[in-house]
C-alpha positions in Angstrom: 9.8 3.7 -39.2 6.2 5.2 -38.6 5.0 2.2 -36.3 8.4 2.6 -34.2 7.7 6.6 -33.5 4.4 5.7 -32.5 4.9 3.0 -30.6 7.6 5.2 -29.0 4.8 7.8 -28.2 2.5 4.7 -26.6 5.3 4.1 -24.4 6.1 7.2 -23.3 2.2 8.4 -22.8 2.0 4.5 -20.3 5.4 5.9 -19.0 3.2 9.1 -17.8 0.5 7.5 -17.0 2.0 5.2 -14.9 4.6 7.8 -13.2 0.8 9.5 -12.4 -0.6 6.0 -10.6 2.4 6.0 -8.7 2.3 9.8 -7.2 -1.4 9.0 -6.3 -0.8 6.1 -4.1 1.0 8.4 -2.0 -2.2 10.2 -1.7 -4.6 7.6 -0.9 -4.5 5.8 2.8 -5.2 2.6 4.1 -6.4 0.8 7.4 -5.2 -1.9 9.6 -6.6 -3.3 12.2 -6.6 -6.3 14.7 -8.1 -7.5 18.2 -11.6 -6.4 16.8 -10.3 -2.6 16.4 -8.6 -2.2 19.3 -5.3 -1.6 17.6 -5.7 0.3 14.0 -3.1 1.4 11.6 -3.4 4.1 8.7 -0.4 3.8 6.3 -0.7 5.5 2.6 0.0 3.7 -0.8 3.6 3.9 -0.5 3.5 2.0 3.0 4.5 5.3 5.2 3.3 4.7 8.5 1.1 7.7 9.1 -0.5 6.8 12.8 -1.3 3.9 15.6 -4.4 4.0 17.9 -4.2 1.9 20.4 -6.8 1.9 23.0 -6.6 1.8 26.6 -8.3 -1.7 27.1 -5.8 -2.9 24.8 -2.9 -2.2 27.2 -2.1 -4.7 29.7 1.2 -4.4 31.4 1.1 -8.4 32.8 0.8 -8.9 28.8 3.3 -6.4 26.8 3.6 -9.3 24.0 -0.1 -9.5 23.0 0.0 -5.5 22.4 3.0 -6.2 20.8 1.5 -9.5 18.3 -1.8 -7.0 18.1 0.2 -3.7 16.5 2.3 -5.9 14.0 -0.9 -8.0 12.8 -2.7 -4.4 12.3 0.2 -3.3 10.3 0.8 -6.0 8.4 -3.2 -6.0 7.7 -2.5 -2.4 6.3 0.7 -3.4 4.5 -1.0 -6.4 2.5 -3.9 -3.5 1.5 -1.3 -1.6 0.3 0.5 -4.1 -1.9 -3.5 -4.6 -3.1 -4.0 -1.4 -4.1 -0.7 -1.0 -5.9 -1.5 -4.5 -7.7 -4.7 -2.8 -8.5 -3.2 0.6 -9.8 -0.4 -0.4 -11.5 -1.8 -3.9 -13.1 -3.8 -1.8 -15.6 -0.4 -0.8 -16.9 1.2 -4.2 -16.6 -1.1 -6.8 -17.4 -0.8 -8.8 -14.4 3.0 -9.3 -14.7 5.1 -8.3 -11.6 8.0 -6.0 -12.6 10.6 -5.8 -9.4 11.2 -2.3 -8.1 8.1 -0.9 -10.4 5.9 -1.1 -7.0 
């Protein structure tokens, strides 16, 4: 009965630890960028969208679908950080295994 209340207590104190790993993504922000910077992304750990720079030479009106292919390839650079970084996190607390809805 001893090795089941302290197992019980390891669980909980990953529990916390992990609950902790997952508040601090929020804090922590990522880049994306394509057409050599002209379009960037920042997004945080919980894949919020927090801006878009685009710059003016990256605007063409004759040519509305390469600004278009240019923001999703920056976002989607930023969004494949972010599932990194969560991998990163949150694999100390599950060995590698993927466990759906955890992150």
């Amino acid at each position: 009965m001893n090795n089941m209340n302290q197992m019980m207590k390891q669980v909980k104190k990953m529990q916390e630890q992990m609950m902790k790993a997952q508040e601090e993504l929020e804090t922590k922000t990522l880049e994306g960028s394509a057409g050599g910077g002209v379009v960037t992304v920042e997004i945080n750990g919980h894949k919020k969208l927090l801006s878009v720079i685009i710059k003016p030479e990256a605007v063409d009106p004759d040519d509305v679908e390469m600004l278009q292919d240019l923001v999703m390839t920056a976002v989607n650079d930023a969004l494949t950080k972010a599932d990194e970084l969560a991998n990163q996190d949150m694999g100390k607390f599950t060995g590698g295994m993927k466990i759906p809805g955890l992150f």
